[in-house]
Biotite code that builds the C-alpha atoms (Angstrom):
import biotite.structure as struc

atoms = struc.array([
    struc.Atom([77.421, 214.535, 147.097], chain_id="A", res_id=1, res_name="UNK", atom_name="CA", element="C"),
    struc.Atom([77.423, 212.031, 149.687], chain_id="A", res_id=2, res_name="UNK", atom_name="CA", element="C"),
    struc.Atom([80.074, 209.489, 150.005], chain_id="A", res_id=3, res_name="UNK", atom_name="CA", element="C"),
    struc.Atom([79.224, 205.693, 148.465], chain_id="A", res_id=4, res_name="UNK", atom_name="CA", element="C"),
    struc.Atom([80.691, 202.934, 150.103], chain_id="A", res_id=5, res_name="UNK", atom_name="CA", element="C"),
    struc.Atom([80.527, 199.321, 148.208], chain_id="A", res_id=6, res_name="UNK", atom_name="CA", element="C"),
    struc.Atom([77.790, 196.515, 149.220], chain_id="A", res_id=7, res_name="UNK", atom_name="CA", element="C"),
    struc.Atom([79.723, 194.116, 151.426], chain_id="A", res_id=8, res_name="UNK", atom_name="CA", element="C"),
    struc.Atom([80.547, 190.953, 149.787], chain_id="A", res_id=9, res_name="UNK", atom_name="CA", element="C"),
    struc.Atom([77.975, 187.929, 150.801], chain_id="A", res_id=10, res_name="UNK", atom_name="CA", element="C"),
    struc.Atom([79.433, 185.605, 153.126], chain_id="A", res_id=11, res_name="UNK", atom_name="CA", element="C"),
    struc.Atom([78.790, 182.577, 152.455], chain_id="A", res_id=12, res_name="UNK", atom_name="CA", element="C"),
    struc.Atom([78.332, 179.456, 155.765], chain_id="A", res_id=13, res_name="UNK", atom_name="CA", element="C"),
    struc.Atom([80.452, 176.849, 155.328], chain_id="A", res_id=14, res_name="UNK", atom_name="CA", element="C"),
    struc.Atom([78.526, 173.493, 156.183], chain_id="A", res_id=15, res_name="UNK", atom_name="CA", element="C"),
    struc.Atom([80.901, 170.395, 157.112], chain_id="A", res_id=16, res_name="UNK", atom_name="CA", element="C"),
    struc.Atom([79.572, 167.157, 154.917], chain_id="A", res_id=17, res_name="UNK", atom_name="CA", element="C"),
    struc.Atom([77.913, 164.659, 156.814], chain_id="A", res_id=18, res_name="UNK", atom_name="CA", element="C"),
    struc.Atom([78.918, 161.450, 156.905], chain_id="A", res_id=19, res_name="UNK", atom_name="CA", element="C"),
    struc.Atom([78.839, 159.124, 153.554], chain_id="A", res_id=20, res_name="UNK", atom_name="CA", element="C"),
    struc.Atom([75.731, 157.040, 153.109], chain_id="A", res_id=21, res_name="UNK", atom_name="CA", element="C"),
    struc.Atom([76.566, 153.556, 153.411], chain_id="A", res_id=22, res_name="UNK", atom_name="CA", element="C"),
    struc.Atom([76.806, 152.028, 149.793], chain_id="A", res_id=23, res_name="UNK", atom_name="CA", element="C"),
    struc.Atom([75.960, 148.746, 148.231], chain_id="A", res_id=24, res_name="UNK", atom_name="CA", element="C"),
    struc.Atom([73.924, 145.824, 149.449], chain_id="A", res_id=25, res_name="UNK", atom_name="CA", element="C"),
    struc.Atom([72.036, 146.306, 153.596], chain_id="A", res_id=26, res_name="UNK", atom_name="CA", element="C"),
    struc.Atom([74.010, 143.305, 155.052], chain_id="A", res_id=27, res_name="UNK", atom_name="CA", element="C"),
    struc.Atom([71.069, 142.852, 157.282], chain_id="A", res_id=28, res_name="UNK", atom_name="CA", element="C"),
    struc.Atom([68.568, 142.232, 154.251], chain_id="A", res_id=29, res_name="UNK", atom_name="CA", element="C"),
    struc.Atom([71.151, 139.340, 153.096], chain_id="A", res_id=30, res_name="UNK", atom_name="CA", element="C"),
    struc.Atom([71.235, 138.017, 156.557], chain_id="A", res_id=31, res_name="UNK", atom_name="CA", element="C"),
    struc.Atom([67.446, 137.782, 156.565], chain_id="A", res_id=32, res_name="UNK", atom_name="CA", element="C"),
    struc.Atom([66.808, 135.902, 153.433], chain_id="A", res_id=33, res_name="UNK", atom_name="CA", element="C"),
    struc.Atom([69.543, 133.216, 154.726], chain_id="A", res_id=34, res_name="UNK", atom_name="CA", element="C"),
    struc.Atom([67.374, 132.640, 157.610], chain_id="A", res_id=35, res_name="UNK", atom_name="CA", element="C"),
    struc.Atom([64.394, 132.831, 155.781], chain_id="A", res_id=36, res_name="UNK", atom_name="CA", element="C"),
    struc.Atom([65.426, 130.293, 153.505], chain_id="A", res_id=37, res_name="UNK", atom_name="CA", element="C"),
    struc.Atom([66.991, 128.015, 156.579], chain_id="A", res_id=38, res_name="UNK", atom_name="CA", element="C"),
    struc.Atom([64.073, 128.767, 159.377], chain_id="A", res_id=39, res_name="UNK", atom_name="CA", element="C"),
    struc.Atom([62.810, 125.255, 159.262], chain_id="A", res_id=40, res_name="UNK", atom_name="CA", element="C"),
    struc.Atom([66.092, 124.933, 161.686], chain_id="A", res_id=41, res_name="UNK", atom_name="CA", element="C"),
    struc.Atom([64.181, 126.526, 164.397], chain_id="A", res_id=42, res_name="UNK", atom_name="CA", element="C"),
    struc.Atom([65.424, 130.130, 165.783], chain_id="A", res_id=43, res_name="UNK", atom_name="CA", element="C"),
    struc.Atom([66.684, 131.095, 162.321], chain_id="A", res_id=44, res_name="UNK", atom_name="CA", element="C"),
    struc.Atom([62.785, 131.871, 161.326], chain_id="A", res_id=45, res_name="UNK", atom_name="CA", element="C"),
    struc.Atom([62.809, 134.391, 164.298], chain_id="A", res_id=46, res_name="UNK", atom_name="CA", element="C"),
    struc.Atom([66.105, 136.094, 163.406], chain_id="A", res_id=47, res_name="UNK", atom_name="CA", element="C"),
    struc.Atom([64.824, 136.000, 159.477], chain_id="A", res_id=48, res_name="UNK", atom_name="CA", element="C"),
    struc.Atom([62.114, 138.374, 160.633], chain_id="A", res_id=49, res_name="UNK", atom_name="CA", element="C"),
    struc.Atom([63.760, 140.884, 162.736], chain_id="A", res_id=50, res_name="UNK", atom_name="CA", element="C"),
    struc.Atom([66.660, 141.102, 160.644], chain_id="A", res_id=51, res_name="UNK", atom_name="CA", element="C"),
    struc.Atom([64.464, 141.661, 157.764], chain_id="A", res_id=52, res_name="UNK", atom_name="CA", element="C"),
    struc.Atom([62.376, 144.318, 159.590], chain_id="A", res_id=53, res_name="UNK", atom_name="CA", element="C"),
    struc.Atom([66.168, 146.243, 161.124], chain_id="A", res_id=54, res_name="UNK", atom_name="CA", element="C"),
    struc.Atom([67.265, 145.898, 156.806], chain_id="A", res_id=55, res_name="UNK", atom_name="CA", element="C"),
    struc.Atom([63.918, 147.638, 155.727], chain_id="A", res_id=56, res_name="UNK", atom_name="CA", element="C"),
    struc.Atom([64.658, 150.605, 158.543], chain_id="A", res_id=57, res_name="UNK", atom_name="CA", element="C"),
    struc.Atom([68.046, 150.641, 157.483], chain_id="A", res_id=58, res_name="UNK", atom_name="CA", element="C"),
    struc.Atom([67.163, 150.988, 153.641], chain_id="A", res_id=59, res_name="UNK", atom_name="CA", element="C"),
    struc.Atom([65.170, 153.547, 154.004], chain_id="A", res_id=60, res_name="UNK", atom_name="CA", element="C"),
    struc.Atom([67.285, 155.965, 155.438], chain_id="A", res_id=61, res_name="UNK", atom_name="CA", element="C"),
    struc.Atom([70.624, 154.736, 153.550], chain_id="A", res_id=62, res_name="UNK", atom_name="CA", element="C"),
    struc.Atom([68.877, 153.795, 150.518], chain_id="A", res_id=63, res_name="UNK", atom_name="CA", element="C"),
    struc.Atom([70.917, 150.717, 149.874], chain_id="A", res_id=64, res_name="UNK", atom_name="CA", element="C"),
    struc.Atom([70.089, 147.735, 147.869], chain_id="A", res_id=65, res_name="UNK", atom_name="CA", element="C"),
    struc.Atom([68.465, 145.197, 149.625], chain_id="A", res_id=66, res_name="UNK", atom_name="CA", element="C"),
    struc.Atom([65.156, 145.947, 150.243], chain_id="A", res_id=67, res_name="UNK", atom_name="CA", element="C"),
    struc.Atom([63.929, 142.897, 147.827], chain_id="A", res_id=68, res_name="UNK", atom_name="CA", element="C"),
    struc.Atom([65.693, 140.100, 150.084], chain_id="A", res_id=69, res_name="UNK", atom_name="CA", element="C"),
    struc.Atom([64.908, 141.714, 153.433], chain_id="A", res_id=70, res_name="UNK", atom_name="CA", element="C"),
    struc.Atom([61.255, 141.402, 152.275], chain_id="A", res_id=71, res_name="UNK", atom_name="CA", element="C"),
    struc.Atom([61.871, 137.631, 150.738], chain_id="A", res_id=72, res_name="UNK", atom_name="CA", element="C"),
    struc.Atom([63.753, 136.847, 153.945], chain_id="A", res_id=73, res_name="UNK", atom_name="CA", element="C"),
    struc.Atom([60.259, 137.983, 155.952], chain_id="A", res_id=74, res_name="UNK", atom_name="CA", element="C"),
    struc.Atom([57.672, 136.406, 153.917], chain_id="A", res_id=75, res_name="UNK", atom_name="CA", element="C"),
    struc.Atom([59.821, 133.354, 153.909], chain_id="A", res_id=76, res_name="UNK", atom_name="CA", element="C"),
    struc.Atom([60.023, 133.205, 157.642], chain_id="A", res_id=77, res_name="UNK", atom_name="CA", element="C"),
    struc.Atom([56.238, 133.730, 158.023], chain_id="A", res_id=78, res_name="UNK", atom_name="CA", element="C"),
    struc.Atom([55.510, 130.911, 155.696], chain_id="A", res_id=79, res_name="UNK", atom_name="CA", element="C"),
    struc.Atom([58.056, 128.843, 157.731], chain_id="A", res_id=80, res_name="UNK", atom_name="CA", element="C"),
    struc.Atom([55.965, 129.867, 160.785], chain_id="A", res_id=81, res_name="UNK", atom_name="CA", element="C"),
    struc.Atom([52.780, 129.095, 159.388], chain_id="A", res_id=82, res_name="UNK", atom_name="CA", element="C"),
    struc.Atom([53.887, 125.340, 157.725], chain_id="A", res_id=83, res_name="UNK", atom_name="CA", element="C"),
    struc.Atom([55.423, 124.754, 160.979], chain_id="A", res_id=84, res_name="UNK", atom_name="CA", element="C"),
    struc.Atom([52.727, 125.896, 163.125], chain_id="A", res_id=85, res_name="UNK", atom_name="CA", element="C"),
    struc.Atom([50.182, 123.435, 160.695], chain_id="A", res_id=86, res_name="UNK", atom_name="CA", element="C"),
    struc.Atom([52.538, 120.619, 161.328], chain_id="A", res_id=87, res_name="UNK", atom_name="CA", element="C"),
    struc.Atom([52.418, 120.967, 165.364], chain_id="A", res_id=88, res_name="UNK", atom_name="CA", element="C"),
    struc.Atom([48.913, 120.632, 164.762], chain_id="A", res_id=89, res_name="UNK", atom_name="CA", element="C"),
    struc.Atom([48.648, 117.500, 162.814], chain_id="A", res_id=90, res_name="UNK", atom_name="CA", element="C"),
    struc.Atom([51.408, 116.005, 164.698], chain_id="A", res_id=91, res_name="UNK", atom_name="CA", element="C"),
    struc.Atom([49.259, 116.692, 168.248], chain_id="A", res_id=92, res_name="UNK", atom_name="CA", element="C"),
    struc.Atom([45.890, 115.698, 166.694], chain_id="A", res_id=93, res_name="UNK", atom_name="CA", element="C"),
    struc.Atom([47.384, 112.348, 165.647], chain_id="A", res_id=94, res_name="UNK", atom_name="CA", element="C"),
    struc.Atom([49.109, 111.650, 168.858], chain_id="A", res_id=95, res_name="UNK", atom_name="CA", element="C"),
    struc.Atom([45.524, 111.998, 170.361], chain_id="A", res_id=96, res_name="UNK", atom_name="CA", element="C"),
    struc.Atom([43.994, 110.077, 168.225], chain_id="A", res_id=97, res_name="UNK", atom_name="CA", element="C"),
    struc.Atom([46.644, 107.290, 168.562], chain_id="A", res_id=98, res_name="UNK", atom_name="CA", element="C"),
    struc.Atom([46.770, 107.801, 171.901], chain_id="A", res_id=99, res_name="UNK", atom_name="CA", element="C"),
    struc.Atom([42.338, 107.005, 171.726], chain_id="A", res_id=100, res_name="UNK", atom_name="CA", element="C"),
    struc.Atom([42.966, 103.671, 170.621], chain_id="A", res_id=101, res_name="UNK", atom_name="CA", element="C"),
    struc.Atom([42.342, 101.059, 172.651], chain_id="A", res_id=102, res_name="UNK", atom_name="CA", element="C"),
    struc.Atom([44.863, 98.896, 173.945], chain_id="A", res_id=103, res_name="UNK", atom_name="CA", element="C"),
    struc.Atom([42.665, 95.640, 172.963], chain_id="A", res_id=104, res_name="UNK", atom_name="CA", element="C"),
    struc.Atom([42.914, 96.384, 169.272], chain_id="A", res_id=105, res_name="UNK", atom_name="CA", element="C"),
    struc.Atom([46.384, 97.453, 169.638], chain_id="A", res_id=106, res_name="UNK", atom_name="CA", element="C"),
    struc.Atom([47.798, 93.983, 170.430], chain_id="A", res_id=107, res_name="UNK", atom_name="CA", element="C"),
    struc.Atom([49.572, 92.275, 168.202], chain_id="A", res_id=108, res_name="UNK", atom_name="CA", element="C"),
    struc.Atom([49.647, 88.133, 167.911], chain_id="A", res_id=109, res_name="UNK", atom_name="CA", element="C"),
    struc.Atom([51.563, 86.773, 170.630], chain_id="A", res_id=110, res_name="UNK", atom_name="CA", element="C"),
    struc.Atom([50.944, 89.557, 173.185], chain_id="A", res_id=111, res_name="UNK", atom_name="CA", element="C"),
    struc.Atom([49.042, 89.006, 176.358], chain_id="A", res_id=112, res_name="UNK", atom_name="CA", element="C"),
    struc.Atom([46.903, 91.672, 178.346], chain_id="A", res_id=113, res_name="UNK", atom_name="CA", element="C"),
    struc.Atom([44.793, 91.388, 181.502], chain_id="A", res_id=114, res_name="UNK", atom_name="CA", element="C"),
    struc.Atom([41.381, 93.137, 181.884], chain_id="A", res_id=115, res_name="UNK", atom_name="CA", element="C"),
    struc.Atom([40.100, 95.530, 184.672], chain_id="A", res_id=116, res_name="UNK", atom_name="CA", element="C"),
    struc.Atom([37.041, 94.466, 186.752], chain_id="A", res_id=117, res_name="UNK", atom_name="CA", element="C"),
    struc.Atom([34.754, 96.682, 184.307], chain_id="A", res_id=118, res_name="UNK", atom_name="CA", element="C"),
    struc.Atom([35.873, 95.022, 180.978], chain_id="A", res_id=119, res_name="UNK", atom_name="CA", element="C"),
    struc.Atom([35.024, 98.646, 179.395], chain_id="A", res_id=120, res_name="UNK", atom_name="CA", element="C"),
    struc.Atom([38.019, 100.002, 180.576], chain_id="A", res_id=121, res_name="UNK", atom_name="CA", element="C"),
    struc.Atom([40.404, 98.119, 178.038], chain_id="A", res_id=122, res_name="UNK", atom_name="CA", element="C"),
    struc.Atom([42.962, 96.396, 178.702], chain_id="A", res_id=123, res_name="UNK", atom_name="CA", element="C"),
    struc.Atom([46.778, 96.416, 180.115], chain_id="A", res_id=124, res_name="UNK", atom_name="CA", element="C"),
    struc.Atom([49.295, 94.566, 178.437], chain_id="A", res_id=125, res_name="UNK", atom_name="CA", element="C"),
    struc.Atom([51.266, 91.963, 180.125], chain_id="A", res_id=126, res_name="UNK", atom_name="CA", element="C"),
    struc.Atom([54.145, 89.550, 179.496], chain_id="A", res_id=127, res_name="UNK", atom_name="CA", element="C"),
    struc.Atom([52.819, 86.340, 178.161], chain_id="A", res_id=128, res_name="UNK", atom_name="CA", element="C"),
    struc.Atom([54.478, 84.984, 181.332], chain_id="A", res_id=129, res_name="UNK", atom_name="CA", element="C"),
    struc.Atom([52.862, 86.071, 183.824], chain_id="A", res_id=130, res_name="UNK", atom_name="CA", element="C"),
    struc.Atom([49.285, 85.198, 185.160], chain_id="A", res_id=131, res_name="UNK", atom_name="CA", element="C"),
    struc.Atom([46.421, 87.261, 182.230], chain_id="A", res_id=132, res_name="UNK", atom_name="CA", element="C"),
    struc.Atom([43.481, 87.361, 181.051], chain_id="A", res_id=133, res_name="UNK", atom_name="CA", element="C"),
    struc.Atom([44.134, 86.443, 177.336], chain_id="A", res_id=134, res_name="UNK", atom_name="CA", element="C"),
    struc.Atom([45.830, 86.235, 174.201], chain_id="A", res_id=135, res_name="UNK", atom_name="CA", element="C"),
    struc.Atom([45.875, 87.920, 171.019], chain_id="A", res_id=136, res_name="UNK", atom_name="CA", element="C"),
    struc.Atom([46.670, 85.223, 168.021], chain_id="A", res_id=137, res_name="UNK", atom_name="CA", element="C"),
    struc.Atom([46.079, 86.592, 164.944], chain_id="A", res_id=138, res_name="UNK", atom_name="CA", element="C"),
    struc.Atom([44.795, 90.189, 163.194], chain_id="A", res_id=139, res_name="UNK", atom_name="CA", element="C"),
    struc.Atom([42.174, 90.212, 160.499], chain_id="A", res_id=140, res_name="UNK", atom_name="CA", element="C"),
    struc.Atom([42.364, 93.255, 158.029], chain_id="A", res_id=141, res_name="UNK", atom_name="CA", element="C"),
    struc.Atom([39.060, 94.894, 157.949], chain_id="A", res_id=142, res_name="UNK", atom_name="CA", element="C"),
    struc.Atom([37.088, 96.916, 154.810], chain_id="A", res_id=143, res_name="UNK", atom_name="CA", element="C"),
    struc.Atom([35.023, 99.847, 154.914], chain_id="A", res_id=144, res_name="UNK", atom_name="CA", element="C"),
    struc.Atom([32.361, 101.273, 152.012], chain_id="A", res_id=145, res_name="UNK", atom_name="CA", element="C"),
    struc.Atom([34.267, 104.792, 151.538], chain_id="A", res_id=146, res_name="UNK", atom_name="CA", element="C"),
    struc.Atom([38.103, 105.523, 152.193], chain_id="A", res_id=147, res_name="UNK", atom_name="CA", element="C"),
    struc.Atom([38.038, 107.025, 155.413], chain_id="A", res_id=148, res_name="UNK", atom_name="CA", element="C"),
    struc.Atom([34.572, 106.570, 156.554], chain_id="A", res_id=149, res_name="UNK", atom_name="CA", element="C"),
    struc.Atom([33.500, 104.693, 159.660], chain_id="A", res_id=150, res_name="UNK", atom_name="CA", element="C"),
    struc.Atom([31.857, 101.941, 158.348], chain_id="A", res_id=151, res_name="UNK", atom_name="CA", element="C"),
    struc.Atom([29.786, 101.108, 161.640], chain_id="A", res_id=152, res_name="UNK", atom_name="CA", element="C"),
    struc.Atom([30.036, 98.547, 164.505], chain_id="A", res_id=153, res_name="UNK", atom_name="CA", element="C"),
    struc.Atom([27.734, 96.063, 162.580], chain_id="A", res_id=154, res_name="UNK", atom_name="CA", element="C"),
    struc.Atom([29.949, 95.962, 159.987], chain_id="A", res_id=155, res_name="UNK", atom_name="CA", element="C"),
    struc.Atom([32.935, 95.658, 161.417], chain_id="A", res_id=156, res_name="UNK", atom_name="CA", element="C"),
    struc.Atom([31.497, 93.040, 164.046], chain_id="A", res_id=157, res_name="UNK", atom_name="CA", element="C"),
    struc.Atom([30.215, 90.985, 161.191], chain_id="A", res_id=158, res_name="UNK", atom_name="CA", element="C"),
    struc.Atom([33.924, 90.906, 159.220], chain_id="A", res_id=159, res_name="UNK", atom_name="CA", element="C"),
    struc.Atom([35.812, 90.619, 162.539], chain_id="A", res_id=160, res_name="UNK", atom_name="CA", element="C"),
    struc.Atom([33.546, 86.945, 164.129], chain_id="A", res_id=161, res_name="UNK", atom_name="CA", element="C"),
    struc.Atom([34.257, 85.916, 160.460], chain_id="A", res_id=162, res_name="UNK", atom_name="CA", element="C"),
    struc.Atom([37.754, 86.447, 160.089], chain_id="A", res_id=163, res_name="UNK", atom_name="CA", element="C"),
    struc.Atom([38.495, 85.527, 163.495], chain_id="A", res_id=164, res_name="UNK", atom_name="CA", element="C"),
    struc.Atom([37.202, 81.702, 163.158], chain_id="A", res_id=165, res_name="UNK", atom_name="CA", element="C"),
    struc.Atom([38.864, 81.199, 160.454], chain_id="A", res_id=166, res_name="UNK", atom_name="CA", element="C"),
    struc.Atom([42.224, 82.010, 161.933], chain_id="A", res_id=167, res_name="UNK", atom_name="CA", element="C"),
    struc.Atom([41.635, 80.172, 164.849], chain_id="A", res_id=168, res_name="UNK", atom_name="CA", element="C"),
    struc.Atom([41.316, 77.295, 163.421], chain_id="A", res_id=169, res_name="UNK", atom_name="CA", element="C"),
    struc.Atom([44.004, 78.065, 160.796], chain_id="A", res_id=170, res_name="UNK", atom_name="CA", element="C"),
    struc.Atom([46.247, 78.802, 163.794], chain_id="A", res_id=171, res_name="UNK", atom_name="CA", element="C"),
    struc.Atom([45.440, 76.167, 166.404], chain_id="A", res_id=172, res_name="UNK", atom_name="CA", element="C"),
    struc.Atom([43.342, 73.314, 164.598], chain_id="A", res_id=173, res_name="UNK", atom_name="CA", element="C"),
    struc.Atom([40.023, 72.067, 164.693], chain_id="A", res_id=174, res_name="UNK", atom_name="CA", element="C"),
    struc.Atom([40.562, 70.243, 168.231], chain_id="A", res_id=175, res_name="UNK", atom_name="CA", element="C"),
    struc.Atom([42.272, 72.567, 170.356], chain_id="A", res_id=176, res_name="UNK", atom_name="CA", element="C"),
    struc.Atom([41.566, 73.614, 173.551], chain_id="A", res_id=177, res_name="UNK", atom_name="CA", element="C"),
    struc.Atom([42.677, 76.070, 175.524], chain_id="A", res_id=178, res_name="UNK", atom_name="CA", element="C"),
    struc.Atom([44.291, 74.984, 179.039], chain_id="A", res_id=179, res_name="UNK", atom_name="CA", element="C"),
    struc.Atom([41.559, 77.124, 181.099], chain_id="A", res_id=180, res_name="UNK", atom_name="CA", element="C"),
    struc.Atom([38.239, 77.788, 180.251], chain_id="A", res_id=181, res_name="UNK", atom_name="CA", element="C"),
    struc.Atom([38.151, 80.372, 177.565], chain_id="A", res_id=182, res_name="UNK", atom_name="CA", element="C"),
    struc.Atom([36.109, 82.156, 174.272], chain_id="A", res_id=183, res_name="UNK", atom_name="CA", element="C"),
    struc.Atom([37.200, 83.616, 171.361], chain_id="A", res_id=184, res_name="UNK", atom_name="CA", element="C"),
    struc.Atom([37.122, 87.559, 171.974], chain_id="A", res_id=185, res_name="UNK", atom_name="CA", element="C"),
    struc.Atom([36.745, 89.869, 168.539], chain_id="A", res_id=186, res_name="UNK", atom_name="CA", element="C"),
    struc.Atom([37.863, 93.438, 169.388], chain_id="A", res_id=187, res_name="UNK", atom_name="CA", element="C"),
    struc.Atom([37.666, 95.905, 166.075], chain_id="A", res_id=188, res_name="UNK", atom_name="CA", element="C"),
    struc.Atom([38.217, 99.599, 166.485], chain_id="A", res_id=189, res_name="UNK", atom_name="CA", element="C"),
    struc.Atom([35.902, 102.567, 167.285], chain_id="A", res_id=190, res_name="UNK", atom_name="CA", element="C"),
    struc.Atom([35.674, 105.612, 165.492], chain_id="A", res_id=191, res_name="UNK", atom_name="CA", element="C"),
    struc.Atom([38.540, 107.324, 167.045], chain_id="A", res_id=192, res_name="UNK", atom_name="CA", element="C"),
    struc.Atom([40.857, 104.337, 166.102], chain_id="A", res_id=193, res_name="UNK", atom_name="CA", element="C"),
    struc.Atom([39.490, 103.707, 162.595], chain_id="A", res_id=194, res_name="UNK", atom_name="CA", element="C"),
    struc.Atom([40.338, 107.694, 162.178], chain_id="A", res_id=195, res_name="UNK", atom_name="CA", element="C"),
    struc.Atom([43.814, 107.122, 163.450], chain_id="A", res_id=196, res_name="UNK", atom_name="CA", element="C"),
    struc.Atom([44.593, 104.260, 160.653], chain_id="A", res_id=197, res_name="UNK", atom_name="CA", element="C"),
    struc.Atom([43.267, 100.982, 162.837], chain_id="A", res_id=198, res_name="UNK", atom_name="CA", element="C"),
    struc.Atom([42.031, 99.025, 159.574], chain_id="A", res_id=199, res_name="UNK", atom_name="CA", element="C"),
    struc.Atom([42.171, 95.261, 161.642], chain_id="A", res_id=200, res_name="UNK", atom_name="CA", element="C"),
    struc.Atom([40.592, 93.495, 164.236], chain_id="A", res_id=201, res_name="UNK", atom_name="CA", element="C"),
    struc.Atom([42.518, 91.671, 167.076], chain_id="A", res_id=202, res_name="UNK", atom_name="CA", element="C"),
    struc.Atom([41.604, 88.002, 167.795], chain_id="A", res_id=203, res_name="UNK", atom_name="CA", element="C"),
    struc.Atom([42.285, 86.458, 171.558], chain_id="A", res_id=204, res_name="UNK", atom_name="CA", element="C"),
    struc.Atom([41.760, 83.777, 173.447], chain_id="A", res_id=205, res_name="UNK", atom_name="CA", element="C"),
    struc.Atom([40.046, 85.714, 176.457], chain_id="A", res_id=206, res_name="UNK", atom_name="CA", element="C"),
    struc.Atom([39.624, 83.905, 180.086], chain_id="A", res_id=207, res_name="UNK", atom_name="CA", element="C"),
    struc.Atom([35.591, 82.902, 181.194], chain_id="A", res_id=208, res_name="UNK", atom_name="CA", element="C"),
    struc.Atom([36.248, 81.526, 184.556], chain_id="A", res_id=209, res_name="UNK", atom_name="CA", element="C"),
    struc.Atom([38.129, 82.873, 188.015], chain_id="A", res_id=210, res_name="UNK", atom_name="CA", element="C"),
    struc.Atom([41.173, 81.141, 186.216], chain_id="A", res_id=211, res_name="UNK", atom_name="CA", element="C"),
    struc.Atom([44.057, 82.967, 184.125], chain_id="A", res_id=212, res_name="UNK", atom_name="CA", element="C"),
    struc.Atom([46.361, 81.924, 181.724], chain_id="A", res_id=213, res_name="UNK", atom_name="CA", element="C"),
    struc.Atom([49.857, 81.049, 183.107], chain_id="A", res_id=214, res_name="UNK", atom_name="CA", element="C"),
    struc.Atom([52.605, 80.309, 180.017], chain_id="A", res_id=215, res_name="UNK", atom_name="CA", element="C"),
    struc.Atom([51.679, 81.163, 176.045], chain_id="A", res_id=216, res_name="UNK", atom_name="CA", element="C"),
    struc.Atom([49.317, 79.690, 173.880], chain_id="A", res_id=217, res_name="UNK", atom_name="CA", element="C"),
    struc.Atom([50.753, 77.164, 171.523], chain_id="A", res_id=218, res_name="UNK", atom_name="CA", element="C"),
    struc.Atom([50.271, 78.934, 168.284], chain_id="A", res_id=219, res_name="UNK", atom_name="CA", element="C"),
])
């Protein structure tokens, strides 16, 4: 009868723990929705996004709480970017279209300008002062049919010689005359200036002759 020795016992590995997961709320996922609500302060949109995107990483190998306000904190800094990026828009296609209107209908009564040799150019503004071409005295407010709409040159035209007479001789009086030999100019806006808010036309005293005005009109 051959000799029976006993199975060996099973030996078992002995595994060292790894190291604890991190517990409780991804501090990066807080961080983001701070930023995301505060990105309208410039960089803090930026850092709202990465941050959120380093807290959704992080979550999903720690599985910590968070991963609601890392997302908020991302959609909140992409609708920052978006508003803001609207509002640089708006804000450049107004400064162009302000920047469109002439300087004629710009003036305001009392200010003086002088006129290039090709009168379409528009105008330069100039101290009342010195030697120009004419003075604005007075503004008439000017309607159109639809809010918004260009009414047309005829129409505007027709309200601006209208409104302009009767200031002038509201302002200066039925027997005035101006000290060099001069018209009434009417200037109302274009199309680019009535869609930049221009609702008036500009009255002057504008220059006929060689001659320019020296001193202020007596308003």
């Amino acid at each position: 009868m051959s000799e029976q020795h006993p199975l060996n016992p099973p030996q078992w590995m002995v595994v060292a723990p790894g190291p604890p997961k991190p517990q409780g709320r991804n501090t990066f996922a807080v961080v983001s929705l701070v930023m995301g609500i505060l990105g309208i302060c410039g960089f803090s949109l930026v850092l709202g996004l990465i941050f959120g995107i380093v807290a959704l990483v992080q979550i999903s190998r720690t599985d910590q709480r968070g991963r609601g306000m890392a997302i908020a904190g991302i959609v909140l800094s992409l609708l920052w970017v978006g508003g803001l990026t609207i509002g640089v828009i708006a804000v450049v296609k107004r400064a162009e279209l302000l920047g469109s209107t002439p300087t004629l209908v710009a003036l305001k009564p009392g200010e003086c300008y002088t006129t290039p040799p090709a009168y379409s150019l528009d105008a330069t503004k100039v101290p009342c002062t010195a030697a120009h071409d004419g003075e604005a005295f007075a503004t008439v407010p000017l309607k159109g049919y639809l809010e918004g709409e260009y009414p047309g040159e005829d129409t505007l035209e027709a309200q601006a010689k209208a409104g302009c007479e009767a200031k002038r001789a509201a302002v200066f009086g039925p027997g005035y005359a101006p000290p060099v030999e001069a018209s009434v100019g009417v200037f109302y806006p274009d199309s680019k200036a009535w869609a930049a808010g221009t609702r008036a036309a500009v009255c002057t005293w504008q220059a006929t002759s060689e001659q320019q005005f020296t001193g202020p009109l007596r308003h």
